[in-house]
C-alpha positions as CSV (number, residue, x, y, z in Angstrom):
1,X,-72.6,64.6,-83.5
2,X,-69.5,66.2,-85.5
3,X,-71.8,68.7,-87.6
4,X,-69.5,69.2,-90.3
5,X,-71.3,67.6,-92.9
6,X,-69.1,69.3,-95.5
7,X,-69.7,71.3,-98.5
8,X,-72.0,69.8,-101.6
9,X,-68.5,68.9,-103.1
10,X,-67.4,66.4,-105.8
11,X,-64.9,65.1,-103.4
12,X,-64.3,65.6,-99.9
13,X,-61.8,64.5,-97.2
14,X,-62.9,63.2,-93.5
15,X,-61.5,62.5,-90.1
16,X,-63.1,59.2,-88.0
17,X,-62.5,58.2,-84.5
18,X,-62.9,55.2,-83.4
19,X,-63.4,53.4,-79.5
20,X,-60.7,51.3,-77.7
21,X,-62.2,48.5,-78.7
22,X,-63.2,49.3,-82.6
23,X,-66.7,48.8,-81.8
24,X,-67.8,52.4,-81.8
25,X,-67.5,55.8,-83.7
26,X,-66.3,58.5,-81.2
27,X,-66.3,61.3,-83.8
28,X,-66.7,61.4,-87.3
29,X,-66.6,64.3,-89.6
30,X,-66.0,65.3,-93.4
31,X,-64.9,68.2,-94.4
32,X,-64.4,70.4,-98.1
33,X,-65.4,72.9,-100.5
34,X,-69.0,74.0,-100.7
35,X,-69.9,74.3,-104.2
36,X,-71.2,71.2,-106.3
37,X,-69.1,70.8,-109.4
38,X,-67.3,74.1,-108.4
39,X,-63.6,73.4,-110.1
40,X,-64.3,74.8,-113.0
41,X,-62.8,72.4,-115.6
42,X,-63.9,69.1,-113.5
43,X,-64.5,67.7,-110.3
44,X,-63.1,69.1,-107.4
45,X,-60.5,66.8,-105.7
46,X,-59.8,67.0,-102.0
47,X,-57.8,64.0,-100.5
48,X,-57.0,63.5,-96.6
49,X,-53.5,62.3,-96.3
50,X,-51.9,63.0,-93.0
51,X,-53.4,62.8,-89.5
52,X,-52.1,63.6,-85.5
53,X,-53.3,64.1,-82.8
54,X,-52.3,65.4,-79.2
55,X,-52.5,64.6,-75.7
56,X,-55.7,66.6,-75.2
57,X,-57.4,64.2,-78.5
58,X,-57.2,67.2,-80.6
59,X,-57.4,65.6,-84.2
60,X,-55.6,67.1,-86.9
61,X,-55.7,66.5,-90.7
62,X,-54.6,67.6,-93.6
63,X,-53.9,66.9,-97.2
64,X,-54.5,68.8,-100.7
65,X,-57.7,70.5,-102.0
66,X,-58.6,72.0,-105.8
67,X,-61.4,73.7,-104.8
68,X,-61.3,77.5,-104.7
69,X,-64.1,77.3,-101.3
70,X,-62.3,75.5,-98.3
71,X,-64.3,76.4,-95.1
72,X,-61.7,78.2,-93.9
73,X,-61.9,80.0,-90.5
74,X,-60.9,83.5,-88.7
75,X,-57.2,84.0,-88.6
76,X,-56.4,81.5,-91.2
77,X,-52.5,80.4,-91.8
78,X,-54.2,81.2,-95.7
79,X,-57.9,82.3,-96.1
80,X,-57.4,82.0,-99.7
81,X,-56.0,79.9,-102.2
82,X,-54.8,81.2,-105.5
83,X,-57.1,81.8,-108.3
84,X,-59.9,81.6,-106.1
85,X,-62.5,84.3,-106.6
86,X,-66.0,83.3,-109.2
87,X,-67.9,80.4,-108.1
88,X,-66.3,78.0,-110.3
89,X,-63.1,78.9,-110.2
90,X,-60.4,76.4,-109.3
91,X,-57.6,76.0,-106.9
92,X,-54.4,74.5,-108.2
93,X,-54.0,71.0,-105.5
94,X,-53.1,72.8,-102.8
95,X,-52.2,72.1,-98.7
96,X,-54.6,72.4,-96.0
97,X,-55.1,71.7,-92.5
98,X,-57.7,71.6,-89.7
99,X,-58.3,71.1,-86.2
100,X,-61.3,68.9,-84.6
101,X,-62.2,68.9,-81.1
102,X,-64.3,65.6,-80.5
103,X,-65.6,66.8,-77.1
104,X,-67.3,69.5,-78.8
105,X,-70.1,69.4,-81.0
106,X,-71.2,70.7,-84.0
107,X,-69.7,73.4,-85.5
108,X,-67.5,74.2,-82.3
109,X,-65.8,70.7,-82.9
110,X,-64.0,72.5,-85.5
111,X,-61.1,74.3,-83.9
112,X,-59.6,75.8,-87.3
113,X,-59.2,75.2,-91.0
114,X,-56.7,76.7,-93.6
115,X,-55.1,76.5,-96.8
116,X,-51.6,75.6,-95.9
117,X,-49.7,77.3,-99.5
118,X,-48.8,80.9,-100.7
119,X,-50.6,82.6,-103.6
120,X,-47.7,83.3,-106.3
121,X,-45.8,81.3,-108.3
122,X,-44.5,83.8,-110.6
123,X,-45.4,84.9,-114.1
124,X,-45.3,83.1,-117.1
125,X,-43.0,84.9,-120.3
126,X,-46.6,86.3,-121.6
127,X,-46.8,88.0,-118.1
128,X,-49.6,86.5,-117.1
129,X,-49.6,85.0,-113.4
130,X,-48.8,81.3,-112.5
131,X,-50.8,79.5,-109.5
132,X,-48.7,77.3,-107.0
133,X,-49.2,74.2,-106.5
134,X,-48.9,72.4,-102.5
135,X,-49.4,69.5,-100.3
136,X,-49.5,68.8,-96.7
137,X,-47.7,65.4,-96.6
138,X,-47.0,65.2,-92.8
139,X,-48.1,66.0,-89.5
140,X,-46.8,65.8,-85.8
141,X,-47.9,67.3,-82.5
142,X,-45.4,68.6,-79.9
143,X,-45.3,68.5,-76.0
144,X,-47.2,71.9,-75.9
145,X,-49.9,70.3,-78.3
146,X,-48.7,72.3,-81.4
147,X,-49.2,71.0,-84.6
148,X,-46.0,70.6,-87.2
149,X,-46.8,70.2,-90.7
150,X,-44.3,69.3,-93.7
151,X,-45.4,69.6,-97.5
152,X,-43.7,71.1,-100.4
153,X,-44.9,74.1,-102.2
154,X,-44.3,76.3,-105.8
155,X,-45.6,79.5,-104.1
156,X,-42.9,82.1,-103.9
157,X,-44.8,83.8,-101.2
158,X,-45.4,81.1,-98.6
159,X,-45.9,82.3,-95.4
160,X,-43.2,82.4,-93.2
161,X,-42.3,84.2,-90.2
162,X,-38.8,86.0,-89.0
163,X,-36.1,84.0,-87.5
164,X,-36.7,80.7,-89.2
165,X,-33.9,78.7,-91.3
166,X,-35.4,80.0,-94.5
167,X,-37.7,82.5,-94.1
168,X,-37.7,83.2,-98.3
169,X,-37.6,80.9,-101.0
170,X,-34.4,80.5,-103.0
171,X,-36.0,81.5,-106.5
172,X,-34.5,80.4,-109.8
173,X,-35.5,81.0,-113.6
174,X,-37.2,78.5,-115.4
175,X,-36.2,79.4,-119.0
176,X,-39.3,80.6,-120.1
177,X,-39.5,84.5,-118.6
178,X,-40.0,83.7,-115.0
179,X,-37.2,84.5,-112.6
180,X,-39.7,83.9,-109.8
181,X,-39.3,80.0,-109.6
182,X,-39.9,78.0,-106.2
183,X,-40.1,74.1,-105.5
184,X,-39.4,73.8,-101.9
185,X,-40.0,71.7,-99.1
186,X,-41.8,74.1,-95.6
187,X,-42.1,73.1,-92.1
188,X,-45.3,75.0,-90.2
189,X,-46.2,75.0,-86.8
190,X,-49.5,76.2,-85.4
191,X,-51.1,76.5,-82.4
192,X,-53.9,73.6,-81.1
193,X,-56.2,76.8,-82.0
194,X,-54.3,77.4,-85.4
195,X,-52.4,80.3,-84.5
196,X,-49.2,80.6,-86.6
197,X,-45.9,79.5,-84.0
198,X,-43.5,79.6,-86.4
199,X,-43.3,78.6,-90.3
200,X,-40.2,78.3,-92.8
201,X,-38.8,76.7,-96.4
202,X,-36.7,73.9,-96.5
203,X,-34.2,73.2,-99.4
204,X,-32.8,75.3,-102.2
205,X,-33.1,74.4,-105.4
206,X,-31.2,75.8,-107.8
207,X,-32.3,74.5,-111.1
208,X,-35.4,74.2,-112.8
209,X,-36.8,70.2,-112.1
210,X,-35.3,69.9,-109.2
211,X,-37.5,70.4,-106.0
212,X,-37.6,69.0,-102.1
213,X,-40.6,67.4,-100.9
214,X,-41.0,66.9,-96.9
215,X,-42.7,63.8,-96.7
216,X,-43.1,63.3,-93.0
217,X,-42.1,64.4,-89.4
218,X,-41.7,63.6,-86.1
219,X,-40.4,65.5,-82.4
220,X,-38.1,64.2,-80.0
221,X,-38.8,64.9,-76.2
222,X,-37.3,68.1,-76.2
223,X,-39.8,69.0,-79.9
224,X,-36.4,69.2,-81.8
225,X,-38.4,68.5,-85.3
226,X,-36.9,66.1,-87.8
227,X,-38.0,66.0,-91.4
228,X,-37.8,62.9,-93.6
229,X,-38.2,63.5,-98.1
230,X,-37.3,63.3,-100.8
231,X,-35.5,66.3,-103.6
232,X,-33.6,66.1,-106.4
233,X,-31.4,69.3,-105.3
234,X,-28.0,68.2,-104.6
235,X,-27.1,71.6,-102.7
236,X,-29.1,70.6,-99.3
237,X,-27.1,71.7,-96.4
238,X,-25.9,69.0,-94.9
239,X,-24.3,68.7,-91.1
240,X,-23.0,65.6,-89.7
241,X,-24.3,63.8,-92.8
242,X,-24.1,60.0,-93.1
243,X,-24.0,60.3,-96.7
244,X,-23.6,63.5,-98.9
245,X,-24.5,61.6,-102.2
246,X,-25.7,64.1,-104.4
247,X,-29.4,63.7,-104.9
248,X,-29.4,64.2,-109.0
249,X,-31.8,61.5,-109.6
250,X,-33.8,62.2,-106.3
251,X,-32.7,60.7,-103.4
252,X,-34.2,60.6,-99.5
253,X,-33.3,63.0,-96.8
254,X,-33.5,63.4,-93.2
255,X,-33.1,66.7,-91.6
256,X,-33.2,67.6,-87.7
257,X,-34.3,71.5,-87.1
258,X,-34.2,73.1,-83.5
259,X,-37.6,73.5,-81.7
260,X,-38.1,77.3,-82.8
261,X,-37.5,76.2,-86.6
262,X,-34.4,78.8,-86.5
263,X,-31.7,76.2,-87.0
264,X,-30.6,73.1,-88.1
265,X,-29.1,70.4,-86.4
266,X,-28.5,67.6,-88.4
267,X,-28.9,66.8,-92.4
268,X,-27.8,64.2,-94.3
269,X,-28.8,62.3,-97.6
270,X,-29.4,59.0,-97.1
271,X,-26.7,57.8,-100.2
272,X,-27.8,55.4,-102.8
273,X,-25.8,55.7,-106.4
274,X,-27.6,55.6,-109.3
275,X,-31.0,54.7,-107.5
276,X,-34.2,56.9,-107.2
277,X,-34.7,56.9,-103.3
278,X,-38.4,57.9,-101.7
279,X,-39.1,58.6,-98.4
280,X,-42.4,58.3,-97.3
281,X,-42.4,57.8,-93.3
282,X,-40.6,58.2,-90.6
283,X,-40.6,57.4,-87.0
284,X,-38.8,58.2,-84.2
285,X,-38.1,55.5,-81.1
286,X,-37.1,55.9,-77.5
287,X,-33.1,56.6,-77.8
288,X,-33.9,58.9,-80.8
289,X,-32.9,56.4,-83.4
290,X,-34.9,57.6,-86.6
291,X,-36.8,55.0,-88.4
292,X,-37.6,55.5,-92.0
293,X,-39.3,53.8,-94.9
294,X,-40.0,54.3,-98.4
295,X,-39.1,53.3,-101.9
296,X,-36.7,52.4,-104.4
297,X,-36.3,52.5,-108.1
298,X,-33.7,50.4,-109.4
299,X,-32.4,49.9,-113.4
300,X,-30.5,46.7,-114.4
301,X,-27.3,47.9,-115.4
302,X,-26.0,46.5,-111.9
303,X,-24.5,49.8,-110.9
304,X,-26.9,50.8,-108.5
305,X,-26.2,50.2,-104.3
306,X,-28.0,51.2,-101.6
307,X,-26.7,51.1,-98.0
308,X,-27.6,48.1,-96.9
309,X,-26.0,46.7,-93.6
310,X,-24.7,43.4,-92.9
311,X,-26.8,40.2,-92.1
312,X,-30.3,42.3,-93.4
313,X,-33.2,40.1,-94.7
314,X,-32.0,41.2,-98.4
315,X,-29.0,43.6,-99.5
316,X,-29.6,43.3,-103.0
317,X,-32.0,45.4,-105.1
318,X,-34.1,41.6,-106.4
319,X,-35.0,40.2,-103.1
320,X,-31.6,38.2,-102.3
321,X,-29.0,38.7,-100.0
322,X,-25.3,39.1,-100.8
């Protein structure tokens, strides 16, 4: 018996267990806002997108949420998203996460639950203030049962905490008044219990359209935390790069960061001219070889290449092999 029944919500996301054997529900719970029809100008929309879970069967998902009334709980990463305040006011889509304990039941089961975004985005040239959007993309758990969480985020104020790679956002002008720009990937650990371990941007853009967006991560045995996205920012900082293809029309990245978030160990663009390049999972086997996967977007000018290797099912952009 989860308990969490959720709030009276248009939309609402949910985390299921299942047995060993598929043939019965462990644990099953939903979980969103609490006001029916509260978004204002529609339906609220709360999707479920990542999930992880650690040795001790702590579940954790997260995702993206418009309503202004997450259940948020003591301590929160973010008790608030921005614009949040009359009962039908409305969130821009924006990150959260939460922690279930299936051994426990009802409310107890529920460990924590927080908006995962900052409350700024800037002002607009009228001076009036500018709500930032967010997403929790991807989640991984540590060897202390921590959980990791990659996204991207418009917030100029995103938590962080000192020490980190990039504890500020690198803010740029957007033409219209605001000097107070961000599109940036974050990395965010908490504690099994929520508690904030360490949280940091990722990626400078320095342009308005471009942005970084973390897509997924994983943690080698030693919890050194690689990041796998996607940005149209060709100043990413790369080290021992296999490719530093400038990412102009938004190409895939991995990125390896040091346990403590404070440094980074590897970067590199993963180099495809002329082609848009997604990347949308990755996975990490037993001699750390990174394993990735996403999408491609080519044109038919024939200019394109992507780095195929040698003898692969199909080098060639229409399913043939070369």
């Amino acid at each position: 018996n989860s308990g969490n029944t959720g709030g009276p919500q248009d939309e609402q996301a949910f985390i299921t267990i299942l047995s060993a054997d598929l043939h019965s529900f462990v644990y099953s719970s939903l979980i969103g806002g609490g006001v029916i029809g509260g978004c204002g100008n529609g339906a609220c929309n709360t999707n479920g997108i990542a999930v992880a879970v650690n040795a001790a069967g702590i579940g954790y998902i997260g995702g993206n949420t418009s309503s202004a009334h997450w259940p948020t709980t003591a301590s929160a990463f973010a008790a608030t998203c921005s614009n949040a305040g009359a009962a039908n006011s409305q969130c821009p889509m924006t990150g959260w996460l939460a922690g279930f304990d299936p051994s426990k039941s009802g409310s107890a089961s529920l460990l924590f639950s927080t908006y995962i975004n900052g409350s700024s985005a800037g002002l607009d040239g009228g001076g009036n203030p500018l709500y930032p959007a967010g997403d929790v993309y991807g989640l991984a758990v540590d060897s202390q049962g921590n959980v990791i969480a990659t996204g991207d985020t418009y917030a100029n104020n995103f938590p962080t905490t000192a020490g980190t790679l990039q504890p500020a956002c690198v803010q740029f002008g957007d033409g219209n008044g605001n000097s107070k720009r961000c599109a940036s990937a974050y990395v965010t650990k908490l504690s099994p219990t929520g508690a904030t371990v360490w949280s940091t941007y990722f990626g400078p853009p320095t342009q308005p359209g471009n942005f970084v967006i973390g897509n997924s991560v994983a943690l080698d045995a030693n919890d050194n935390v690689f990041i796998a996205g996607t940005s149209t920012s060709p100043t990413l900082p790369l080290i021992h790069a296999i490719s530093t293809n400038s990412a102009q029309n938004g190409d895939a990245f991995v990125f390896e960061l040091s346990p403590t978030g404070s440094t980074e160990l590897m970067g590199t663009y993963i180099g495809a001219n002329g082609i848009s390049v997604d990347n949308n999972a990755l996975h990490l086997d037993s001699n750390l070889n990174a394993y990735f996967s996403g999408s491609i977007q080519y044109s038919t000018n024939g200019s394109e290449s992507f780095p195929a290797t040698p003898g692969a099912f199909s080098t060639t952009g229409l399913g043939g092999s070369t």
